[in-house]
N, CA and C atoms of all chains as a GROMACS GRO file, in nm:
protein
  558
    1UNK      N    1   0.085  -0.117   0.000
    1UNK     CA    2   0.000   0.000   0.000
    1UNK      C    3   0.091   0.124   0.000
    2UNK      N    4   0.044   0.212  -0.087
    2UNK     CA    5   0.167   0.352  -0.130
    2UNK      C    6   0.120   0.402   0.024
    3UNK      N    7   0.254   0.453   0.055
    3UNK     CA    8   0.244   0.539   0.198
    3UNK      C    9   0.181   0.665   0.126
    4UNK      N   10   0.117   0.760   0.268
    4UNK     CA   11   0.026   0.852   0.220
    4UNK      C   12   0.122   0.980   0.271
    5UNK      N   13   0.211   1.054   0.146
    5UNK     CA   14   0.312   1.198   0.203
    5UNK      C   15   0.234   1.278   0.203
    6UNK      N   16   0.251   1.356   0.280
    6UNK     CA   17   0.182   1.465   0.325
    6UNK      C   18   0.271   1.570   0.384
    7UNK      N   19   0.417   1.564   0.365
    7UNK     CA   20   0.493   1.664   0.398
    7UNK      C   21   0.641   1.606   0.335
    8UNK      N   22   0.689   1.774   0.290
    8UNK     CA   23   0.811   1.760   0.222
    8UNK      C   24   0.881   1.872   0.262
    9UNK      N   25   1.070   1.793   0.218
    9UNK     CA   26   1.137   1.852   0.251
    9UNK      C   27   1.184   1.918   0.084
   10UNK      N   28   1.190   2.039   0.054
   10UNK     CA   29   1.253   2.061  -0.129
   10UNK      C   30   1.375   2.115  -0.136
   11UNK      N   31   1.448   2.086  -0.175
   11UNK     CA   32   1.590   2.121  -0.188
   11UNK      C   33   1.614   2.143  -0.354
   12UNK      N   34   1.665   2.319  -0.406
   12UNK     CA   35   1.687   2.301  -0.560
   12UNK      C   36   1.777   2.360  -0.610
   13UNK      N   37   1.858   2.400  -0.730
   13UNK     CA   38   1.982   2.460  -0.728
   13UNK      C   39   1.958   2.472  -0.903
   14UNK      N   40   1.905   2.582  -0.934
   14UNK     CA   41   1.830   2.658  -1.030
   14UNK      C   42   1.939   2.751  -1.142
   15UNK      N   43   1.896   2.739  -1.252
   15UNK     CA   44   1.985   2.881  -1.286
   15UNK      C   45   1.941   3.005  -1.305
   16UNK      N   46   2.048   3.144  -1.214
   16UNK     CA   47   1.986   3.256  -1.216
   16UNK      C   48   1.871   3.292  -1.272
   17UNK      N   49   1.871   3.282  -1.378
   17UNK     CA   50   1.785   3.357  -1.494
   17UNK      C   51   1.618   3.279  -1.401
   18UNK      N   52   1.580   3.189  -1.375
   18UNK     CA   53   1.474   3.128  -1.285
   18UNK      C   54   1.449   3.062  -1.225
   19UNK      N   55   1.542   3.130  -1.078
   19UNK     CA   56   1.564   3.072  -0.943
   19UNK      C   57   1.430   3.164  -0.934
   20UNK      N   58   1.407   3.259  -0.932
   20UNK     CA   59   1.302   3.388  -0.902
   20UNK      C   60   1.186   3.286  -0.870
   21UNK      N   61   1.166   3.285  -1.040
   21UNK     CA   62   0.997   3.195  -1.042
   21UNK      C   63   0.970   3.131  -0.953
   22UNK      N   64   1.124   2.978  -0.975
   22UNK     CA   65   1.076   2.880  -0.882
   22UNK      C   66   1.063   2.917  -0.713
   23UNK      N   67   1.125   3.028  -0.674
   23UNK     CA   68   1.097   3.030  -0.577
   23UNK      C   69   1.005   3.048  -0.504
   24UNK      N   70   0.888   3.153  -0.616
   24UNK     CA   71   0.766   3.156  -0.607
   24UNK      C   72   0.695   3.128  -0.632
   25UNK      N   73   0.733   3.006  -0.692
   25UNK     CA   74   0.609   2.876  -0.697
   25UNK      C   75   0.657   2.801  -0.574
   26UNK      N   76   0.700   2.757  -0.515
   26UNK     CA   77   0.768   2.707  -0.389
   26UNK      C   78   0.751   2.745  -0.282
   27UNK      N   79   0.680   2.886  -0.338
   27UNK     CA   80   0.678   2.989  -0.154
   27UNK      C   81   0.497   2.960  -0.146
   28UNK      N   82   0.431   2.914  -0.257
   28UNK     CA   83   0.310   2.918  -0.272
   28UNK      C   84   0.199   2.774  -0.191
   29UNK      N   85   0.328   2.687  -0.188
   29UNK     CA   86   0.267   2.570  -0.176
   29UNK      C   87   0.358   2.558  -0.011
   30UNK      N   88   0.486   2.536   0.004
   30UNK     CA   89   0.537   2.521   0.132
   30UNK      C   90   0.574   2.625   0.209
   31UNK      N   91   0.711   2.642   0.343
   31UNK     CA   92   0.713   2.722   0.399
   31UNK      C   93   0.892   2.758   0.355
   32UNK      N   94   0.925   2.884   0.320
   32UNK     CA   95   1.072   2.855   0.290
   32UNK      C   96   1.172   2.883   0.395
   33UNK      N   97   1.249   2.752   0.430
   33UNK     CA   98   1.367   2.735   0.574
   33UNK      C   99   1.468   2.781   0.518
   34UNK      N  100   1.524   2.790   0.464
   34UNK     CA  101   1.656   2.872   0.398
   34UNK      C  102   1.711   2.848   0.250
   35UNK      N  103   1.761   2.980   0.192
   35UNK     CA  104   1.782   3.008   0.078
   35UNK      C  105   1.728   2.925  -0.016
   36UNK      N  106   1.830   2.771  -0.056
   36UNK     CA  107   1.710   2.668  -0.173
   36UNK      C  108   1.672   2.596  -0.112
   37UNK      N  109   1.612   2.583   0.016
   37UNK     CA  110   1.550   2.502   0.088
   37UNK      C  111   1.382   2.543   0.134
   38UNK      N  112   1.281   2.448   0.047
   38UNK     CA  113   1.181   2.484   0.155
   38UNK      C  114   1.138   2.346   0.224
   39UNK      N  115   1.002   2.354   0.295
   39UNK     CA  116   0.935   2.229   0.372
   39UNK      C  117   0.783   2.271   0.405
   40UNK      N  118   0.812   2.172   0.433
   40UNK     CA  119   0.587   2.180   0.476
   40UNK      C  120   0.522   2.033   0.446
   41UNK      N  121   0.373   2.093   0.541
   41UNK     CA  122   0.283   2.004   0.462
   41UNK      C  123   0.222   2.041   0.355
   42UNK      N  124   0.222   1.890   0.246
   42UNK     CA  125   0.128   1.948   0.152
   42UNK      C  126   0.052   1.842   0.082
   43UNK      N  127  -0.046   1.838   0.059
   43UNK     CA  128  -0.177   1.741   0.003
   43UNK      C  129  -0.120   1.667  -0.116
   44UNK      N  130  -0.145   1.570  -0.113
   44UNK     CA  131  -0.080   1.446  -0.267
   44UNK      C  132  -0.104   1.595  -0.390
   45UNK      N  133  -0.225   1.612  -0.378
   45UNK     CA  134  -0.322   1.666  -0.537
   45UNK      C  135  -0.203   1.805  -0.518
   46UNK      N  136  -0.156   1.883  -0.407
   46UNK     CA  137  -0.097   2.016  -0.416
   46UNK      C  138   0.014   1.965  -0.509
   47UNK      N  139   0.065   1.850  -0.470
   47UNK     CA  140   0.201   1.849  -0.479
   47UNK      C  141   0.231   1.802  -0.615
   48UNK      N  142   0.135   1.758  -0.664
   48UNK     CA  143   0.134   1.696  -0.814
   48UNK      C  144   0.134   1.847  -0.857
   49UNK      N  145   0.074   1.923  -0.832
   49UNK     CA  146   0.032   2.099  -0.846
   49UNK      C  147   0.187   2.142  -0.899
   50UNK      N  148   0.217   2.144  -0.780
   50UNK     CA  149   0.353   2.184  -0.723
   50UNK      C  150   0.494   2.173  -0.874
   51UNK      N  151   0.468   2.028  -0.885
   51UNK     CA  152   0.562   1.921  -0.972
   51UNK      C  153   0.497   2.032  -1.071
   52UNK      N  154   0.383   1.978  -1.157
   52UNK     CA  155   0.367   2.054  -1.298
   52UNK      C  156   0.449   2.214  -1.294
   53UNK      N  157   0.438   2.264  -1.248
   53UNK     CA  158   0.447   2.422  -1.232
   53UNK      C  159   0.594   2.430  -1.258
   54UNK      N  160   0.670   2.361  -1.183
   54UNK     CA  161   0.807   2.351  -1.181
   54UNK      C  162   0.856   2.305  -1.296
   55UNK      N  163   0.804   2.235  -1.326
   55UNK     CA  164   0.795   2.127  -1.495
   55UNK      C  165   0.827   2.259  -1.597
   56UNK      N  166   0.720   2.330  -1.538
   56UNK     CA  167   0.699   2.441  -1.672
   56UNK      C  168   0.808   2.559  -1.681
   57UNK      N  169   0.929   2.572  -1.553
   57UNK     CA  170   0.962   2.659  -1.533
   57UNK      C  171   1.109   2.654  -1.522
   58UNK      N  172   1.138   2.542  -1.486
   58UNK     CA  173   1.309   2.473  -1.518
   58UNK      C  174   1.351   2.431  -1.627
   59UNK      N  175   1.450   2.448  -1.632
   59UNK     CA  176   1.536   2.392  -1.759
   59UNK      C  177   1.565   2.211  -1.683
   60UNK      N  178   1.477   2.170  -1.709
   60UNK     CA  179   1.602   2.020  -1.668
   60UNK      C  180   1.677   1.903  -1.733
   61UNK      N  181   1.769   2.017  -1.811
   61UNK     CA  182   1.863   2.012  -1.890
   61UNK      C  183   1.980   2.030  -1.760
   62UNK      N  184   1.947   2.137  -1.726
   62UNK     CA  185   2.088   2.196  -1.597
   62UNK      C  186   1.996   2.231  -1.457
   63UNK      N  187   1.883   2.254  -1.436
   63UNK     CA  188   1.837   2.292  -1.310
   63UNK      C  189   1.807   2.150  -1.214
   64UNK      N  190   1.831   2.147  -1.064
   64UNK     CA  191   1.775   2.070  -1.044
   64UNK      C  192   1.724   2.047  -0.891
   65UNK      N  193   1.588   1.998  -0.889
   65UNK     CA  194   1.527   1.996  -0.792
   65UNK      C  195   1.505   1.844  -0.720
   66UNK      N  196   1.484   1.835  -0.570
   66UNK     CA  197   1.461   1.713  -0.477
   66UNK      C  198   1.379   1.740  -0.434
   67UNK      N  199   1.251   1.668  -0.408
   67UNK     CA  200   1.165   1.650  -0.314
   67UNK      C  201   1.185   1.493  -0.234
   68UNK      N  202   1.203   1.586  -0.120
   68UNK     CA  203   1.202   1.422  -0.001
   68UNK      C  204   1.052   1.426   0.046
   69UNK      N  205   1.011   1.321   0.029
   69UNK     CA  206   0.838   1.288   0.102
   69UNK      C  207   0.858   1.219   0.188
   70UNK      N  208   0.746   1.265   0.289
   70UNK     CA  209   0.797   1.197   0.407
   70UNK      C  210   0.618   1.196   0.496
   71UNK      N  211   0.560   1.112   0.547
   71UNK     CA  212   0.451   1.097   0.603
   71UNK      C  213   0.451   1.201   0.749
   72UNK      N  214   0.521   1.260   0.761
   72UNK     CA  215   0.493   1.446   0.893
   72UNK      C  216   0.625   1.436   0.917
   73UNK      N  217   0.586   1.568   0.963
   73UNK     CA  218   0.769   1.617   1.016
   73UNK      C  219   0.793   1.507   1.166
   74UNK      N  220   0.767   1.444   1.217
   74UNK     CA  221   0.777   1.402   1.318
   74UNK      C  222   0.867   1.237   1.281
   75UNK      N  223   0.871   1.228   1.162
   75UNK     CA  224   0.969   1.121   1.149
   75UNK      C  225   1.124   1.223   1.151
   76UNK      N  226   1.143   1.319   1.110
   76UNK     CA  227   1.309   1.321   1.187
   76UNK      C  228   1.290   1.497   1.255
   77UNK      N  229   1.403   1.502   1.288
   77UNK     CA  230   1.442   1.589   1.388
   77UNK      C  231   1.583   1.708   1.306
   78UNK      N  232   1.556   1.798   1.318
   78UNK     CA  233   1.638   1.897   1.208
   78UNK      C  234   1.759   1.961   1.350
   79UNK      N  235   1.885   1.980   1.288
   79UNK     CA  236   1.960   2.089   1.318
   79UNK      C  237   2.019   2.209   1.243
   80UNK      N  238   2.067   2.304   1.294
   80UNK     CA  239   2.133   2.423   1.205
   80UNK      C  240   2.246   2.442   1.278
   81UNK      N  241   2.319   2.463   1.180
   81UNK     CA  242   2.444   2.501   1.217
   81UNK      C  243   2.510   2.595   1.129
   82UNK      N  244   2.518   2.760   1.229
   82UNK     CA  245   2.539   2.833   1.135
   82UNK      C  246   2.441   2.933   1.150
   83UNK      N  247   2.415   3.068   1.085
   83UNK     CA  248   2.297   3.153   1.065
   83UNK      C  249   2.161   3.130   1.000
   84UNK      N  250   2.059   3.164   1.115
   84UNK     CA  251   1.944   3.107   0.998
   84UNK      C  252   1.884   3.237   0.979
   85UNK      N  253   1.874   3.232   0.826
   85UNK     CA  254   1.874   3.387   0.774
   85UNK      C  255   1.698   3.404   0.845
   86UNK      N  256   1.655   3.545   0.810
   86UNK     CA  257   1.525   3.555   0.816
   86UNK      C  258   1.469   3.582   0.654
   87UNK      N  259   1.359   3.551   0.643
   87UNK     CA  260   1.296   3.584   0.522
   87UNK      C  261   1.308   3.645   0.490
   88UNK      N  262   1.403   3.788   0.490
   88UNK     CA  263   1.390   3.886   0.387
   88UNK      C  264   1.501   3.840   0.341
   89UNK      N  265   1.589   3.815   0.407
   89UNK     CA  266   1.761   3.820   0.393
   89UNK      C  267   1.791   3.705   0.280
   90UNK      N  268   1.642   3.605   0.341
   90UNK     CA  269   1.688   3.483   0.236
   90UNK      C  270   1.649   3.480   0.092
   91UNK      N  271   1.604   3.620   0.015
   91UNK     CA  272   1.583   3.629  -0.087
   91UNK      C  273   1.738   3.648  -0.155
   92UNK      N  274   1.788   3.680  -0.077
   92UNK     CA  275   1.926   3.674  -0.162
   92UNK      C  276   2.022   3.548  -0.190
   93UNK      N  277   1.942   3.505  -0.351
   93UNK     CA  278   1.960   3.347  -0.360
   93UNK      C  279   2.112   3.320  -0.433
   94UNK      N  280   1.198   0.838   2.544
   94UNK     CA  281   1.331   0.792   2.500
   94UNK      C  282   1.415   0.864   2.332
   95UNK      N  283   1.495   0.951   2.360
   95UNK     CA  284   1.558   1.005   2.253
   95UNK      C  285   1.542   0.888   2.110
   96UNK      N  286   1.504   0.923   2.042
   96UNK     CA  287   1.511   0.834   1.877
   96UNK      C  288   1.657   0.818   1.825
   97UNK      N  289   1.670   0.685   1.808
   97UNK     CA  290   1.789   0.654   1.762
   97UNK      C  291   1.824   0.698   1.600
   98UNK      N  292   1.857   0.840   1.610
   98UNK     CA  293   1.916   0.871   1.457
   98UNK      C  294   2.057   0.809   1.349
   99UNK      N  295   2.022   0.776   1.282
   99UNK     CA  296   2.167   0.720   1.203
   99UNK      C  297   2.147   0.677   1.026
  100UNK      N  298   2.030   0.796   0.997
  100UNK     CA  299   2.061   0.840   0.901
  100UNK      C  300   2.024   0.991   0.837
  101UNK      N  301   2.104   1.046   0.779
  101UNK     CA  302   2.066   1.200   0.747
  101UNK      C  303   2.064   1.222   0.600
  102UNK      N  304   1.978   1.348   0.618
  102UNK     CA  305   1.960   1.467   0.498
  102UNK      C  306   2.088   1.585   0.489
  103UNK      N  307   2.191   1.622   0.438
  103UNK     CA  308   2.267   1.742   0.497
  103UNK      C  309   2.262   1.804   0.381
  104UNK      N  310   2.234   1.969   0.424
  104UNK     CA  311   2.210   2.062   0.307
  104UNK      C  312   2.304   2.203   0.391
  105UNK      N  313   2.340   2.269   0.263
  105UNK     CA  314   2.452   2.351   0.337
  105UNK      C  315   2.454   2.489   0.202
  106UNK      N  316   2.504   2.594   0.268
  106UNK     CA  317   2.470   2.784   0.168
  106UNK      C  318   2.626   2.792   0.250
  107UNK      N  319   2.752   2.802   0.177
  107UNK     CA  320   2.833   2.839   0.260
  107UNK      C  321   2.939   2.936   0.148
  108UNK      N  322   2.968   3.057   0.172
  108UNK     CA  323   3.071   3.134   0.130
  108UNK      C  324   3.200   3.040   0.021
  109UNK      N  325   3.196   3.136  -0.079
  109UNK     CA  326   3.288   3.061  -0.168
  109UNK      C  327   3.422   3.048  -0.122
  110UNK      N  328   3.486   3.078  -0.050
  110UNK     CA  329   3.637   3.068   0.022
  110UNK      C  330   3.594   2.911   0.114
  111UNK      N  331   3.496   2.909   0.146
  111UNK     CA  332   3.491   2.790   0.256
  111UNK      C  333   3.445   2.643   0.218
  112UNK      N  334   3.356   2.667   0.064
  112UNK     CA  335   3.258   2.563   0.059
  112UNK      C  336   3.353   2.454  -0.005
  113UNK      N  337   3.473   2.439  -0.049
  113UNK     CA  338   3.533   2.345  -0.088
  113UNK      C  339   3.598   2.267   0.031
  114UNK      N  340   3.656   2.303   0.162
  114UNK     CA  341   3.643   2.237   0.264
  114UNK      C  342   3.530   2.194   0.341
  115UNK      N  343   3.434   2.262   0.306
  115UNK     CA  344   3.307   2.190   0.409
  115UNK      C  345   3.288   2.050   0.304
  116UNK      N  346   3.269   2.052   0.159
  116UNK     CA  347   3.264   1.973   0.041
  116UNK      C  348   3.342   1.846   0.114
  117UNK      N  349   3.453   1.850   0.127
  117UNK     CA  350   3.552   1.749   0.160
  117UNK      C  351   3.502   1.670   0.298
  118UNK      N  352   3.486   1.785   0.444
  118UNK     CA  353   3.430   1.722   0.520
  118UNK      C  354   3.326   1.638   0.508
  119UNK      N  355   3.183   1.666   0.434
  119UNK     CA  356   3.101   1.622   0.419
  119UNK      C  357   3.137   1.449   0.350
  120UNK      N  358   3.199   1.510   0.250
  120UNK     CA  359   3.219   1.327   0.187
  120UNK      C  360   3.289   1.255   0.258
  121UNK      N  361   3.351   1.292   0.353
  121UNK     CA  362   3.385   1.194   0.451
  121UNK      C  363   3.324   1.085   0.499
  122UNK      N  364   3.219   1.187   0.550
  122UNK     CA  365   3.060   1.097   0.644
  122UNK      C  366   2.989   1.022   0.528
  123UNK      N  367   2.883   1.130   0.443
  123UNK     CA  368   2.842   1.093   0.348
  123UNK      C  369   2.811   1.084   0.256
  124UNK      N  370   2.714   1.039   0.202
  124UNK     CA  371   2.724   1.046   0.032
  124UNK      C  372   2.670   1.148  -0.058
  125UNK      N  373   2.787   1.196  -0.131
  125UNK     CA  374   2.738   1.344  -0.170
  125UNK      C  375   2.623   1.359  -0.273
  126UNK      N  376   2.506   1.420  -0.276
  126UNK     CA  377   2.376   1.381  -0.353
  126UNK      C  378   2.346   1.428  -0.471
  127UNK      N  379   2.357   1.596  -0.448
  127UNK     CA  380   2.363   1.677  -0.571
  127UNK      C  381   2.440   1.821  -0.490
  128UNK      N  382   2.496   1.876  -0.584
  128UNK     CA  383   2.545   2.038  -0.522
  128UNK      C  384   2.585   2.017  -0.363
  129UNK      N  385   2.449   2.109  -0.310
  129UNK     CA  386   2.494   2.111  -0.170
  129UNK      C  387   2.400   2.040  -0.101
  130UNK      N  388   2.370   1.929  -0.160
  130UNK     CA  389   2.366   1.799  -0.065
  130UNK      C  390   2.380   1.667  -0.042
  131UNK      N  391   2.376   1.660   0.053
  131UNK     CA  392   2.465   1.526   0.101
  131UNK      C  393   2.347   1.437   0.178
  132UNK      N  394   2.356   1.306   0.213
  132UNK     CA  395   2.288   1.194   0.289
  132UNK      C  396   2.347   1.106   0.308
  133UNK      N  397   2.298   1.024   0.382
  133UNK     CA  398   2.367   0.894   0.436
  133UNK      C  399   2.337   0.850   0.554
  134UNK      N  400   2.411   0.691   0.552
  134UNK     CA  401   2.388   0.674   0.722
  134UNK      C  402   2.492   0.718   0.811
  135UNK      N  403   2.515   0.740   0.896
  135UNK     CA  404   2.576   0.780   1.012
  135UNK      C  405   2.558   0.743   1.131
  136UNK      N  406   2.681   0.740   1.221
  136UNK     CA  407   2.645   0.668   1.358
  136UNK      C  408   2.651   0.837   1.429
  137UNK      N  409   2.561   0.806   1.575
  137UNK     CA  410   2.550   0.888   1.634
  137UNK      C  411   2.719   0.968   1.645
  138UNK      N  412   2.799   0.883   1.700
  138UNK     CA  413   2.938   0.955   1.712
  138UNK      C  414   2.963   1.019   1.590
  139UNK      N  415   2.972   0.926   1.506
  139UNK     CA  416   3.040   1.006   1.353
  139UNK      C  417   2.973   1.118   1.330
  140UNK      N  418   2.810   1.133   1.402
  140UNK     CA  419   2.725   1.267   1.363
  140UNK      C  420   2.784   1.408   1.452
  141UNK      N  421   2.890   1.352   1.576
  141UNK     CA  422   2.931   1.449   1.639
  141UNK      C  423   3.044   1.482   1.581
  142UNK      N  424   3.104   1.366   1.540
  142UNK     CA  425   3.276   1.438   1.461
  142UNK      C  426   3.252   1.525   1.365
  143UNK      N  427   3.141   1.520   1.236
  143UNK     CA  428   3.173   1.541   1.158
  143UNK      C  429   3.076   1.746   1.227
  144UNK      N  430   2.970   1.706   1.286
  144UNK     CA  431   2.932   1.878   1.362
  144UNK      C  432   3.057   1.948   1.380
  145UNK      N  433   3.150   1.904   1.464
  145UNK     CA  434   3.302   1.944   1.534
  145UNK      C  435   3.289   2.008   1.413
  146UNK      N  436   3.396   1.908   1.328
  146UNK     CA  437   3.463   1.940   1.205
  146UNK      C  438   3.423   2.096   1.124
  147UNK      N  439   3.298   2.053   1.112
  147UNK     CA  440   3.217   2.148   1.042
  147UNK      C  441   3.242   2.315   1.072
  148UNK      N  442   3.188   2.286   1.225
  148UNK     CA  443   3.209   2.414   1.310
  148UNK      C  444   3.344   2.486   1.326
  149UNK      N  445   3.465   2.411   1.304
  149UNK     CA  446   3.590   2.473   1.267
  149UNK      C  447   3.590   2.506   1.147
  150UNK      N  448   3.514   2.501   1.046
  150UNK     CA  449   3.602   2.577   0.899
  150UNK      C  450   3.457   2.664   0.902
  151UNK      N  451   3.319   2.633   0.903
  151UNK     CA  452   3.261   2.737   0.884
  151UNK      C  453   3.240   2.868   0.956
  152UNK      N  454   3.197   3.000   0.867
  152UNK     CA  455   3.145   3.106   0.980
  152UNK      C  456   3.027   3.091   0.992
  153UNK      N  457   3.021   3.107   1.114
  153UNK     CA  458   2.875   3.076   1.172
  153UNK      C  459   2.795   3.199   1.163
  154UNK      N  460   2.842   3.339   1.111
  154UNK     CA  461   2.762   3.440   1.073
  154UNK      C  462   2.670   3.466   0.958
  155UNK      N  463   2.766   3.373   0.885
  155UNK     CA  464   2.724   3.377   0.715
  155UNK      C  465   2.715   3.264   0.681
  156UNK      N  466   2.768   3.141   0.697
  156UNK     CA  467   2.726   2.962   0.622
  156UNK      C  468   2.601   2.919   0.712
  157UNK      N  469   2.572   2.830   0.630
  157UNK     CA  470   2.428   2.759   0.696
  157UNK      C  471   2.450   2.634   0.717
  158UNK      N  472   2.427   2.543   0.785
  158UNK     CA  473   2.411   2.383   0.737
  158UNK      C  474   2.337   2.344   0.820
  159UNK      N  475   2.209   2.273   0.718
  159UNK     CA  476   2.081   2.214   0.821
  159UNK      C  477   2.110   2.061   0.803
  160UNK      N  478   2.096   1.996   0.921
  160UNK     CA  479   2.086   1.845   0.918
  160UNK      C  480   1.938   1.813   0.944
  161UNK      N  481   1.894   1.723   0.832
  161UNK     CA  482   1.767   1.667   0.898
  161UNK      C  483   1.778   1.502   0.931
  162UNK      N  484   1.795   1.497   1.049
  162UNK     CA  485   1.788   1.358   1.116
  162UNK      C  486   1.693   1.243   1.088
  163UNK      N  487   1.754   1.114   1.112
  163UNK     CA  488   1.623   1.031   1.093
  163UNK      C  489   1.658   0.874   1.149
  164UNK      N  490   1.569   0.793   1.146
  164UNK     CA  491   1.617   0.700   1.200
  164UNK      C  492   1.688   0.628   1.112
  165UNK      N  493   1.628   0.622   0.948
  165UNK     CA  494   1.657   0.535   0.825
  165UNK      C  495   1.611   0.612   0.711
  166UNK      N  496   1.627   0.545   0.667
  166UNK     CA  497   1.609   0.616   0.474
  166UNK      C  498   1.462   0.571   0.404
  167UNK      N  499   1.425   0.486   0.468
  167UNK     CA  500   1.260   0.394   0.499
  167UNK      C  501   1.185   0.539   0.509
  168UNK      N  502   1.203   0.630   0.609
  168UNK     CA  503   1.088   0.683   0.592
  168UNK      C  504   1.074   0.839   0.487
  169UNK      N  505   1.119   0.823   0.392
  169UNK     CA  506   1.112   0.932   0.328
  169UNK      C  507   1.093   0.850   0.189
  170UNK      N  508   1.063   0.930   0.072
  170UNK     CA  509   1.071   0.818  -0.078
  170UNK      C  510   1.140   1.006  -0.150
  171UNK      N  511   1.222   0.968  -0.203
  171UNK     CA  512   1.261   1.102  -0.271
  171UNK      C  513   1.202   1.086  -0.439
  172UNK      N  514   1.218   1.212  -0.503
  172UNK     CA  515   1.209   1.260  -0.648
  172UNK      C  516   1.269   1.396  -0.665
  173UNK      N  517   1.344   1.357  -0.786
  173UNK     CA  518   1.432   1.470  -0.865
  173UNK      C  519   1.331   1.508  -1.001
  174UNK      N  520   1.361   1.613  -0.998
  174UNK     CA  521   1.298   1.709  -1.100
  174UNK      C  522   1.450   1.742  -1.172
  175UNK      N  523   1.426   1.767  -1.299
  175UNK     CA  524   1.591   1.814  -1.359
  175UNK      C  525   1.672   1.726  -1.375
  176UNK      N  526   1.807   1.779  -1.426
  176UNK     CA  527   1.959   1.700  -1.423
  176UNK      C  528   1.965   1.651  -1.261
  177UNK      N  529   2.064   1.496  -1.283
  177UNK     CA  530   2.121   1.429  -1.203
  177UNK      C  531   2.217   1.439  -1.226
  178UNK      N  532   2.328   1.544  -1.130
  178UNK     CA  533   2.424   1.570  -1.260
  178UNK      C  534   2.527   1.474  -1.121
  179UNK      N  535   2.627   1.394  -1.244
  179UNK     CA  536   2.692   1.296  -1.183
  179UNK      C  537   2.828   1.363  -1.087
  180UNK      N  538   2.906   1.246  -1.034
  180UNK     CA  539   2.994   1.318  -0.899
  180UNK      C  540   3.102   1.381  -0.956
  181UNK      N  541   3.144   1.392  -1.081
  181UNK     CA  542   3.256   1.500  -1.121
  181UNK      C  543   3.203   1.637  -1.148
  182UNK      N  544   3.066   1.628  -1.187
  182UNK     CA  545   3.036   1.758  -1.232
  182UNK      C  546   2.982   1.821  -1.110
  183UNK      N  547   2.918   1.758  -1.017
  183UNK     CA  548   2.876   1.785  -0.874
  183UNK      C  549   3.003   1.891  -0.823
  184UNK      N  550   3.090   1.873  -0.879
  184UNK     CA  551   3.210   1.975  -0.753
  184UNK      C  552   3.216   2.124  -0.790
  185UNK      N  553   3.099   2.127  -0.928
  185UNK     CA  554   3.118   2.266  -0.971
  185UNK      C  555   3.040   2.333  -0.848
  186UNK      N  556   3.050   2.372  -0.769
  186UNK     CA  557   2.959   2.386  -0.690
  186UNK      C  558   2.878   2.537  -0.656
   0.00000   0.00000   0.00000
């Protein structure tokens, strides 16, 4: 039976020209933790959402994006090490 | 009872003077994924050597590095969007 994700971790590394977009398709659906990193919960149907949009907006020829799925944040436990920017700061991608 | 972690997510934003030694540390532990990230298993100790390590070459004003902990690799299912770009071209970083 397919496990049911409902939260992801996205990790992506874009080229200039539309890091922008994706970021704001990314800021639309999850929550963004730092610079190419976002996370959240998000619904099977968002995330298929999510995928197309990105589809339409990367080169993936050279851009490239991870989604880790994961059934809630409560299967692992995060550290930082280092500055964690605040949202304005982390527009500077 | 603390969760027995011993395998990770590691994602890292670190200054161009520094990121080729954090690069090196990292492949130590584990396996380098795309750009700036890394996974693998890890034992609790090795998860403290390689923090140490870390914390001597980076600045902690300006680099980032988030670990997301876990028990195993079981509970997440990943997907790439884009290039998989292989481990020589990975060092362009």
């Amino acid at each position: 039976m397919a496990k049911n994700y409902n939260y992801v971790i996205l990790v992506y590394d874009i080229g200039e020209k539309r890091v922008g977009k994706v970021f704001k398709i990314c800021k639309k659906y999850l929550v963004h933790f730092q610079k190419s990193v976002f996370r959240g919960e998000i619904t099977p149907a968002n995330l298929i959402q999510l995928r197309a949009e990105l589809k339409k907006v990367i080169d993936e020829g050279t851009d490239f994006v991870a989604v880790f799925k994961m059934t809630g944040d409560y299967v692992f436990d995060e550290e930082i090490i280092g500055v964690r920017l605040n949202d304005s700061e982390s527009l500077l991608l």
